[in-house]
N, C-alpha and C positions, 0 to 999 in steps of 0.2 A: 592209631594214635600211639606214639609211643612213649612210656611211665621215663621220669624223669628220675632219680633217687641225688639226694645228698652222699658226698663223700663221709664216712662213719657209720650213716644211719643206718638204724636195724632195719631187715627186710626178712620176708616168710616165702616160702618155697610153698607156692599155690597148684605148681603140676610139675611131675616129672617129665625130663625129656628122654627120649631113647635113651644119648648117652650124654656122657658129661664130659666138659673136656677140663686139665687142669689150668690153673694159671703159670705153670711153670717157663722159664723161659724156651725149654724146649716142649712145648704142650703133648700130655699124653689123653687118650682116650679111657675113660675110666666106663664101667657100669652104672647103671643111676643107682644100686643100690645104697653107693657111698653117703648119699643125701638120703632124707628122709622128705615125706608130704609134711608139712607143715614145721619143718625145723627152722629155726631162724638165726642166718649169720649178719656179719657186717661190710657193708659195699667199703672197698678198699680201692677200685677204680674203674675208670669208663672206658670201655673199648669199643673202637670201631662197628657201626652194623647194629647196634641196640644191645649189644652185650656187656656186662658187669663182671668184674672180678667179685669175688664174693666169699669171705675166709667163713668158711665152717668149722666143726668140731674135727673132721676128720682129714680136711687142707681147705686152701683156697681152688675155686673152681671158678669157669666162664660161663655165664648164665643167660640165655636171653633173655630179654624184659619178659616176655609173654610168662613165665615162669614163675617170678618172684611178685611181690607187691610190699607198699611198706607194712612193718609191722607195728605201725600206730590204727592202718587201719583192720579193725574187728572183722574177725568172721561176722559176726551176730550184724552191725549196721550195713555190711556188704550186701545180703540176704534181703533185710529190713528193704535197702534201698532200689533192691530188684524188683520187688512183691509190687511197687508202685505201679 
C-alpha cells in the first residue's frame, strides 16, 4: 500500500535507504549520511514510482514512500497500535 502525503506537510525519516538521490534537475547520488533517522523535512513534491521530493536541513532529496511517514503520526501511537 502506498502512503499518500500532502504537498507542505511535515514527514519523518522512519529508515535509511542505501543511498539517496538529490532533487536536483540533474539528480546526484548522495550517502544516507546527509539525512538523519528520524529528522523531519517538508514534501515539496510527488514523483513518479512512490517517490517524494523532500527539502531537509542539508537539500532537498527523493525519497521513497517506504522511508518517510507523516510526522503528525507519534512514534509512541505507532508502537501502541502494533502491540494490538
Amino acid at each position: 500500500m502506498s502512503k499518500e502525503f500532502v504537498i507542505g506537510a511535515k514527514v519523518r525519516v522512519v529508515a535509511l535507504p542505501p543511498y539517496v538521490k538529490t532533487a536536483d534537475p540533474m539528480p546526484m547520488l548522495r550517502p544516507p549520511d546527509v539525512i538523519y533517522l528520524g529528522e523531519e523535512g517538508t514534501v515539496i513534491d510527488r514523483r513518479p514510482k512512490e517517490y517524494w521530493g523532500v527539502r531537509f536541513a542539508k537539500g532537498t532529496f527523493l525519497l521513497d514512500s517506504q522511508y518517510i511517514e507523516s510526522a503528525d503520526a507519534s512514534p509512541e501511537a505507532f508502537e501502541n497500535s502494533s502491540e494490538s
